[in-house]
GUDRENKOL-805818 format. One record per atom (N, C-alpha, C): residue in one letter; atom name; x, y, z. Coordinates in nm, 3 decimals, padded with zeros to 5 digits, always signed. Atoms other than C-alpha are relative to their C-alpha. Example, Ala and Ser with C-alpha at 12.3 -4.5 7.8 and 13.67 -1.06 7.14 Angstrom:
<rs>
R   fivo   marnu        c1        c2        c3
R      A       N   +00.089   -00.119   +00.000
R      A      CA   +01.230   -00.450   +00.780
R      A       C   +00.090   +00.120   +00.000
R      S       N   -00.082   -00.119   -00.006
R      S      CA   +01.367   -00.106   +00.714
R      S       C   -00.077   +00.109   +00.073
</rs>
This chain:
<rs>
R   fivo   marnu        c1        c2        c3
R      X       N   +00.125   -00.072   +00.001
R      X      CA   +08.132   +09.238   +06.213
R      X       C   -00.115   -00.102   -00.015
R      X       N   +00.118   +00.139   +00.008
R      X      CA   +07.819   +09.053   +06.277
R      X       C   -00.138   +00.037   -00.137
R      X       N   +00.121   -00.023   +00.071
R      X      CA   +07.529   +09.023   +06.044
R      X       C   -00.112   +00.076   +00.067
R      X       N   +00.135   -00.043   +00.013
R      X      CA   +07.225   +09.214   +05.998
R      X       C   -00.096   -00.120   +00.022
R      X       N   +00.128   +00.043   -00.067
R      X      CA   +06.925   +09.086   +06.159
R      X       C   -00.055   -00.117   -00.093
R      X       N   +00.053   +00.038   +00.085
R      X      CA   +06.762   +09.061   +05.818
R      X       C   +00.104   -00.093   -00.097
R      X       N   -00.112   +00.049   +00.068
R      X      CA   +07.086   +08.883   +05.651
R      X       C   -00.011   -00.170   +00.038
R      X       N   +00.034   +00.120   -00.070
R      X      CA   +07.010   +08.586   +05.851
R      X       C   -00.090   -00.152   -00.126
R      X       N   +00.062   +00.126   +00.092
R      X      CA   +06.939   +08.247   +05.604
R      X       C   -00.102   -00.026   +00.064
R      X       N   +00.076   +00.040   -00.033
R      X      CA   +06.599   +08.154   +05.598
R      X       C   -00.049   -00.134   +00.048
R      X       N   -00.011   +00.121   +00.019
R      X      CA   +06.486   +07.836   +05.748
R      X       C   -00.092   -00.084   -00.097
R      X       N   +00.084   +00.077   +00.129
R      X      CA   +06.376   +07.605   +05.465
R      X       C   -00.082   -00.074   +00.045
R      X       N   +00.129   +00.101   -00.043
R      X      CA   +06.038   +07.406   +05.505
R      X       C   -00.001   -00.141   -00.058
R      X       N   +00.000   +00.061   +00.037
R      X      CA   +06.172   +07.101   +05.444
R      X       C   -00.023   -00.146   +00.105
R      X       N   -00.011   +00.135   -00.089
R      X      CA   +06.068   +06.867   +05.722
R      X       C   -00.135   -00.086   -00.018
R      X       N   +00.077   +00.104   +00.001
R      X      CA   +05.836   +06.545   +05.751
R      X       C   -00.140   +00.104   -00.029
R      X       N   +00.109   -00.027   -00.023
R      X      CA   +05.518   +06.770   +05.848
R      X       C   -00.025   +00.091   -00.100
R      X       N   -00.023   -00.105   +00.100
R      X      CA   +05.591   +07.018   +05.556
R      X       C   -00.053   -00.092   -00.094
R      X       N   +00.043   +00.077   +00.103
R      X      CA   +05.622   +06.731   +05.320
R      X       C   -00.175   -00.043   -00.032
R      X       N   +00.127   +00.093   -00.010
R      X      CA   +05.312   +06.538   +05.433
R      X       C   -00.186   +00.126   -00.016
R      X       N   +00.115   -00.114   -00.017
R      X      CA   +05.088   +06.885   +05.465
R      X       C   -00.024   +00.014   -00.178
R      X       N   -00.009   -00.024   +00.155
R      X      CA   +05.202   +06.943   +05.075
R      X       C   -00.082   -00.119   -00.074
R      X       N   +00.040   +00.135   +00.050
R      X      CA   +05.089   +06.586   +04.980
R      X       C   -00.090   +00.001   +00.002
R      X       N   +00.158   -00.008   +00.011
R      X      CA   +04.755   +06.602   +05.113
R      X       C   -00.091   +00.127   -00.108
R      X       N   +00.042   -00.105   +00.141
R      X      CA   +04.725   +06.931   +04.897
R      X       C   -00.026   -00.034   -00.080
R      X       N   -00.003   +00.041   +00.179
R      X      CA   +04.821   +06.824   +04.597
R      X       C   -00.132   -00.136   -00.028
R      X       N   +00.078   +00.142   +00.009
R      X      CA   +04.567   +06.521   +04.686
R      X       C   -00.124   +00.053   -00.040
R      X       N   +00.117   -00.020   +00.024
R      X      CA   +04.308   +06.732   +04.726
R      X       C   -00.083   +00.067   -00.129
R      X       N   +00.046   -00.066   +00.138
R      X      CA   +04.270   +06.883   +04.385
R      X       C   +00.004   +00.161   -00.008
R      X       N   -00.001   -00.190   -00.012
R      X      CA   +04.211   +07.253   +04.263
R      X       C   -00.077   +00.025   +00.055
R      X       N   +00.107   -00.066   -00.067
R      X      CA   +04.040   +07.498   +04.448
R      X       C   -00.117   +00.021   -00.079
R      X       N   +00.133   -00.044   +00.128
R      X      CA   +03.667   +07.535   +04.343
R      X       C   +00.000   +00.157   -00.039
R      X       N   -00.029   -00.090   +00.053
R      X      CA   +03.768   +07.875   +04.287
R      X       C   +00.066   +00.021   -00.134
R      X       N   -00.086   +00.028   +00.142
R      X      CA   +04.016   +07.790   +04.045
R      X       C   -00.076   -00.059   -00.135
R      X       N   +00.058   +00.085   +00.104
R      X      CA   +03.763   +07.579   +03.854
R      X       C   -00.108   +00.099   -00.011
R      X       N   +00.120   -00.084   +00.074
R      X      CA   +03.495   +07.874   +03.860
R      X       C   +00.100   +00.112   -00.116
R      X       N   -00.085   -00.102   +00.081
R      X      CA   +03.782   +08.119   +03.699
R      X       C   +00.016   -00.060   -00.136
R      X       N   -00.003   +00.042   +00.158
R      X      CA   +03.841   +07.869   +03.427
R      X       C   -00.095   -00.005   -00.051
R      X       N   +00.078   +00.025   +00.127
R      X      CA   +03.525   +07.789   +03.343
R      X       C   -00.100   +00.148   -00.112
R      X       N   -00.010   -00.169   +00.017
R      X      CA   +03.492   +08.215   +03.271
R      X       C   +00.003   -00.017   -00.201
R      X       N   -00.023   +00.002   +00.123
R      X      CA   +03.412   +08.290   +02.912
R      X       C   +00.093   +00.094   -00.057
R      X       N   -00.102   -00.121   +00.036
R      X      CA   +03.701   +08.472   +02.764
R      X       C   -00.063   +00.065   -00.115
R      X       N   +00.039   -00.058   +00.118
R      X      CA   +03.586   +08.552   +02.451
R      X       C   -00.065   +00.174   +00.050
R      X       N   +00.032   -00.135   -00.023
R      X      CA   +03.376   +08.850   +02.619
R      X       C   +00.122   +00.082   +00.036
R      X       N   -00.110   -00.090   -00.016
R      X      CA   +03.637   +09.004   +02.761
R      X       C   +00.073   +00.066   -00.093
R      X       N   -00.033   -00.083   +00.144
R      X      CA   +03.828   +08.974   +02.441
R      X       C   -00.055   +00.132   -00.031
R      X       N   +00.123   -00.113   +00.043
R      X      CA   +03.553   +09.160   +02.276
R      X       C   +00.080   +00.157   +00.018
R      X       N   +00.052   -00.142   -00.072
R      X      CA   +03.529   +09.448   +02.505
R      X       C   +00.163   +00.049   -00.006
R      X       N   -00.132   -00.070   +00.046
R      X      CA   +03.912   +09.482   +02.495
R      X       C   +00.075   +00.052   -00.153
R      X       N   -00.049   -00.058   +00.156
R      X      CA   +03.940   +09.498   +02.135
R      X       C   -00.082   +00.150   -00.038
R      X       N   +00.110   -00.133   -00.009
R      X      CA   +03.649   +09.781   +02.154
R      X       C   +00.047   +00.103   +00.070
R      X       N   -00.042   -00.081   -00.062
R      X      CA   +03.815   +09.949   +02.379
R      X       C   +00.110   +00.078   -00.098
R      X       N   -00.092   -00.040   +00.063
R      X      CA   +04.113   +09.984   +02.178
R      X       C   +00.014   +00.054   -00.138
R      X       N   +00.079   -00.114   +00.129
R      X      CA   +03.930   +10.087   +01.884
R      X       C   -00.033   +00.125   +00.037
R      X       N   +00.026   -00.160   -00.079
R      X      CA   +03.804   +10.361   +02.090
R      X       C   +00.061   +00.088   +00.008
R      X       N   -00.111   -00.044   +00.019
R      X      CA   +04.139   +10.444   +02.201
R      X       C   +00.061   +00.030   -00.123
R      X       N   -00.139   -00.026   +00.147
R      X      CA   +04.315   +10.477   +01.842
R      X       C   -00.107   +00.061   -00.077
R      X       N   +00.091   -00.068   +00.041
R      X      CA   +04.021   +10.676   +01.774
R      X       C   -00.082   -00.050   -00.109
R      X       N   +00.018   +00.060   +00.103
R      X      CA   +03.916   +10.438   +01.507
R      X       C   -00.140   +00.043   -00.017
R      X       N   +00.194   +00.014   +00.020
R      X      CA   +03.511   +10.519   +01.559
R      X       C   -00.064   -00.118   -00.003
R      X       N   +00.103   +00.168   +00.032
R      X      CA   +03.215   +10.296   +01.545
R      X       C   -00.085   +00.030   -00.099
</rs>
């Protein structure tokens, strides 16, 4: 009985142009996206989630 279509091993991305594409990535650093997300103040968020959850458990203000 033959395999399913989908059963079929994937081919792995392991050749020269794979490698060398990955390399220059990693060269180029993080995305400036990545560096606006970190520099994000958490603390608010906190906050507003702990408020929330006061809310929720009916605690009052």
């Amino acid at each position: 009985m033959a395999r399913h279509i989908i059963d079929q091993p994937r081919p792995k991305a392991e050749g020269a142009r794979v490698k060398r594409f990955l390399d220059l990535q990693r060269r180029e650093g993080v995305h400036p996206a990545i560096k606006e997300l970190s520099k994000r103040d958490r603390g608010a968020s906190r906050t507003k989630v702990t408020q929330f959850l006061r809310i929720e458990r009916s605690e009052g203000s």
